[in-house]
N, C-alpha and C positions, 0 to 999 in steps of 0.2 A: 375552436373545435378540439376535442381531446384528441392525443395523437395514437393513432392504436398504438396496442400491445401488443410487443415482442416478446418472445421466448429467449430468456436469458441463458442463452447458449455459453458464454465463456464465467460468467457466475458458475454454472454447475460445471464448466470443464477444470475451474482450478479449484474447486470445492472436492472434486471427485479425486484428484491427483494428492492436493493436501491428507485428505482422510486415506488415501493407498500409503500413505507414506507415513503417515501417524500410526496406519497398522501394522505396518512392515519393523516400525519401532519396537511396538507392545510386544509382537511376536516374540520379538526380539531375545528374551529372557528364556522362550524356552528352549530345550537341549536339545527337540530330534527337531530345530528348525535354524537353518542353515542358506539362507537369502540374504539377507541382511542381518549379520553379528556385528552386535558391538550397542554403543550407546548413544546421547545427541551429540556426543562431544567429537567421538572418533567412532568410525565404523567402516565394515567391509561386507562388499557386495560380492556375494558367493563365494566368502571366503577371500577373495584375490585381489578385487578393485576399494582401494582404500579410499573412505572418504572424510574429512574433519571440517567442523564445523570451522573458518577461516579466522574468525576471533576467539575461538577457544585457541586453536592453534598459534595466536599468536600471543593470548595470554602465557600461554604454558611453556610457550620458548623465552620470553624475556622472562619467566620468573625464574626458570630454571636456567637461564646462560648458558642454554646448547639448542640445540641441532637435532630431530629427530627424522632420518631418511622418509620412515614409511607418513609422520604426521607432516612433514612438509609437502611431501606429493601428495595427501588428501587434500589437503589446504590447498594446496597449486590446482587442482583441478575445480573447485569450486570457484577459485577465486577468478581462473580463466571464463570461469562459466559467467561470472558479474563483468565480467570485463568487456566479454562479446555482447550478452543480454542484456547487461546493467541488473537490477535486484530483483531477480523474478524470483528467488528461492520466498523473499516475503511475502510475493503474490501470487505463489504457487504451489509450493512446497509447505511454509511453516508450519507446524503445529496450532502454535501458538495466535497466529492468523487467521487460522481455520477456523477457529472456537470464536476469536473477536470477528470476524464476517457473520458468521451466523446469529452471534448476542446484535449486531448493530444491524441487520437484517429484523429481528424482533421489536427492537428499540424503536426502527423507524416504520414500522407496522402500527406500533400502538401510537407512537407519535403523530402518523397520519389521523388515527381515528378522534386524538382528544385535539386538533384545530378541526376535524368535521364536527364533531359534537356541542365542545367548548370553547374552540378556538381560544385554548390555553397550548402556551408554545413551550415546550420543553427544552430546559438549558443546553445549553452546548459551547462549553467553556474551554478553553484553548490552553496552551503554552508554548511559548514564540520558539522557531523550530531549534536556533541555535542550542536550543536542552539538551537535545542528542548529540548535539556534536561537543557539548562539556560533561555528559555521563559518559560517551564514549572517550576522551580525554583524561577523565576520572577513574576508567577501568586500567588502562592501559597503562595510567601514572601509577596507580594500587600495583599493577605486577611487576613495575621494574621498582618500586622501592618496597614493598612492600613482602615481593618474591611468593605471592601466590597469586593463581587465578581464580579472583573471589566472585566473578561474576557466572564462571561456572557452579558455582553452591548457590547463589540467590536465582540464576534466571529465569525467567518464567516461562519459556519455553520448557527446560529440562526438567520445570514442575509438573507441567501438563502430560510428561510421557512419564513421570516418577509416580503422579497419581494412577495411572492409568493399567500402569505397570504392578503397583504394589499396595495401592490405596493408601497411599503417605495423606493424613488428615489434615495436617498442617500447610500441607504444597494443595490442598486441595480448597481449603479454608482460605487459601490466597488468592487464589483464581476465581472463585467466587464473589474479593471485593472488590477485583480488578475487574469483573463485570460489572457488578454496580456502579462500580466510579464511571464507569465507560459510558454508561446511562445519561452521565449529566456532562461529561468530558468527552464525546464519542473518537474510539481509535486513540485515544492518550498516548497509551504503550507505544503504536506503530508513528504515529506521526512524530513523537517529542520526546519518547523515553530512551527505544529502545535503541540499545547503543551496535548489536549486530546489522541493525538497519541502516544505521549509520556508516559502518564500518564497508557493508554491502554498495551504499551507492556512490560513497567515495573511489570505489574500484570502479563502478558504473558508468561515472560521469560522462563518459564518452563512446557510452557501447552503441553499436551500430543497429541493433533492434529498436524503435522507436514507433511512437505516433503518429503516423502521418497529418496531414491536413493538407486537405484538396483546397488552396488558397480562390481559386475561383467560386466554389462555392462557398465561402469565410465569412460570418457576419449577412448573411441572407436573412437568415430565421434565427437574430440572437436569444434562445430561449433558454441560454444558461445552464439548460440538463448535463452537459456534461463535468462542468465545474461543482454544481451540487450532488452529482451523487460520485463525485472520485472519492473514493478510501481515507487517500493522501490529504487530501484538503489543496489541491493543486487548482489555481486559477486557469483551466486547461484552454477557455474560450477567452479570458479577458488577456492573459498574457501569454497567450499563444495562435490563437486562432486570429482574434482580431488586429493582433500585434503584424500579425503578416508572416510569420514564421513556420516554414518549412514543415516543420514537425514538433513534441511537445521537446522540450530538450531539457525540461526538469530532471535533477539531478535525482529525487524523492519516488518519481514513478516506477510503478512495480509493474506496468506493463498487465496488469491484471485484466484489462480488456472493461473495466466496467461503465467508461465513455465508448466505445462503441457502442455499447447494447443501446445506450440511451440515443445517440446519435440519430435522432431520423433522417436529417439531409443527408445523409453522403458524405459530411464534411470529414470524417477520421476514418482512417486505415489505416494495417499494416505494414513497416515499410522498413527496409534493411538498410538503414545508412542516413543520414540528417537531411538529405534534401539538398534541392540548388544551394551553395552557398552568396550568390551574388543576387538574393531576392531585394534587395532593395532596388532595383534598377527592371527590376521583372514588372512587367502590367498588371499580373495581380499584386505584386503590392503597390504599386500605383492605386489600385484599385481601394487597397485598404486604408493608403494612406488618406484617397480621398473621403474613408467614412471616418478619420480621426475623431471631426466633429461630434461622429453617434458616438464611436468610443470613451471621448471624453465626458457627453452626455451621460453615460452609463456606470462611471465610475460614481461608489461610494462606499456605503458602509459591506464590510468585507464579512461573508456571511461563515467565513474559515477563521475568523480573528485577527491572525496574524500577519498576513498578507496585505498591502497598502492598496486601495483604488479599485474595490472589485464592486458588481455591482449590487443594487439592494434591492434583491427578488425573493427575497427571504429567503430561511431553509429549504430542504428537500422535502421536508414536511408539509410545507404552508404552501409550499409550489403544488404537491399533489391533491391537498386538499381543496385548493382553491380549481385544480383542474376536473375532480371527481364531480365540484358542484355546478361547474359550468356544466359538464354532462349531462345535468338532472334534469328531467322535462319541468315546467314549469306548473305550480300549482295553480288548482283548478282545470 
């Protein structure tokens, strides 16, 4: 049976904060507007509360061998903010987020229709996550030998508000084929490229905001929606629901809420802090342990790429399509 539809409630809630804040940017350049001055890199809110992007920030003090009061406390307050949240600035805030949700929103629209029509499966081609953490490795090496912060001139976030801002052709022409790429590679930039994301959930690792999971209800209705439509490419039901684990404790999630929406059981919530930690001796995971067997059943080819042992329920795509046709009265 198809599972109704929900109204994707935290879709348009971090959609609507992103796009407040890409415009509070653009504004940004003009003189009688005084909310947010400044740029992506450093900026102040009403004048007074400083805030910097934490990897420009830290470009810009190893390249230059000092100290800047007002760009460290911008920096320090965002980065407190990853530290409590973990990386919700990528799944709430970015710019550059904003624009890749909405192209991969379209992507997986048309993608639904050509397995209903053709059942031609449209690429989705990966790169193993450690990327981000050797471009992030690669920026950071650039500003202390190199003594500038060359990733604030190339980023593509700072394109998306330079275009926006002044119609720069060239920043505009880029994002453009970082959409198409994204067509056959989807979320590239956020999963494997981008090194502020990286930079972001390293500070993250251990914030107390998290995904819950009601272990009692774990592995009832393994139907994998929340693993297929995360952003991230996070195996969020194979190694974390059915693993028996408190909450997702992926270091990569941005919290964007877009396993909930999927979620029909009940199985994921909100939840301030990681959970029991003495779950293996708890009767739901007794419980889990005793579906190892389905779990193991389950594992195979990994429908994220990178990831070992997920199961093979195909994309998001081929999962919707095949759910739209089961819907269909039959002919005759």
């Amino acid at each position: 049976m198809k599972p109704p539809r929900r109204w994707p409630w935290w879709t348009w809630a971090r959609r609507t904060t992103a796009a407040a804040f890409l415009t509070l940017l653009v504004l940004g350049v003009r003189s009688d507007y005084h909310w947010l001055v400044g740029s992506t890199t450093s900026t102040r809110l009403f004048g007074v509360v400083p805030f910097a992007d934490p990897l420009a920030a830290l470009e810009v003090m190893i390249a230059s061998r000092s100290l800047t009061g007002t760009l460290v406390l911008g920096a320090a307050l965002l980065m407190l903010l990853a530290v409590l949240l973990g990386p919700v600035f990528c799944g709430w805030v970015c710019p550059l987020g904003f624009l890749l949700d909405l192209n991969a929103s379209l992507r997986r629209r048309v993608a639904v229709k050509l397995v209903l029509k053709s059942r031609w499966k449209m690429p989705a081609w990966t790169l193993p996550r450690v990327t981000r953490a050797l471009v992030l490795g690669a920026v950071v090496g650039f500003a202390l030998v190199g003594r500038y912060p060359a990733f604030q001139t190339l980023s593509p976030i700072n394109l998306v508000v330079w275009t926006l801002q002044w119609g720069v052709t060239s920043a505009a022409l880029f994002l453009v084929v970082l959409a198409i790429v994204e067509w056959v590679a989807p979320r590239l930039w956020c999963r494997s490229l981008c090194p502020l994301g990286g930079w972001l959930a390293l500070l993250g690792q251990w914030a107390r905001l998290r995904i819950g999971i009601r272990r009692e209800l774990a592995g009832r209705a393994p139907c994998h929606r929340c693993t297929l439509h995360c952003p991230m490419g996070i195996r969020v039901m194979e190694d974390h629901s059915l693993a028996g684990k408190p909450a997702v404790d992926d270091p990569d999630c941005t919290r964007c809420g877009s396993c909930l929406e999927v979620c029909g059981q009940g199985v994921l919530h909100w939840q301030w802090g990681s959970g029991p930690r003495n779950h293996e001796s708890s009767p739901d995971a007794q419980h889990s342990d005793g579906n190892s067997s389905e779990t193991k059943h389950l594992s195979g080819r990994n429908p994220h790429g990178d990831r070992p042992g997920t199961v093979d329920v195909g994309t998001s795509e081929e999962v919707a399509g095949r759910s739209r046709q089961a819907s269909r009265p039959p002919a005759g």
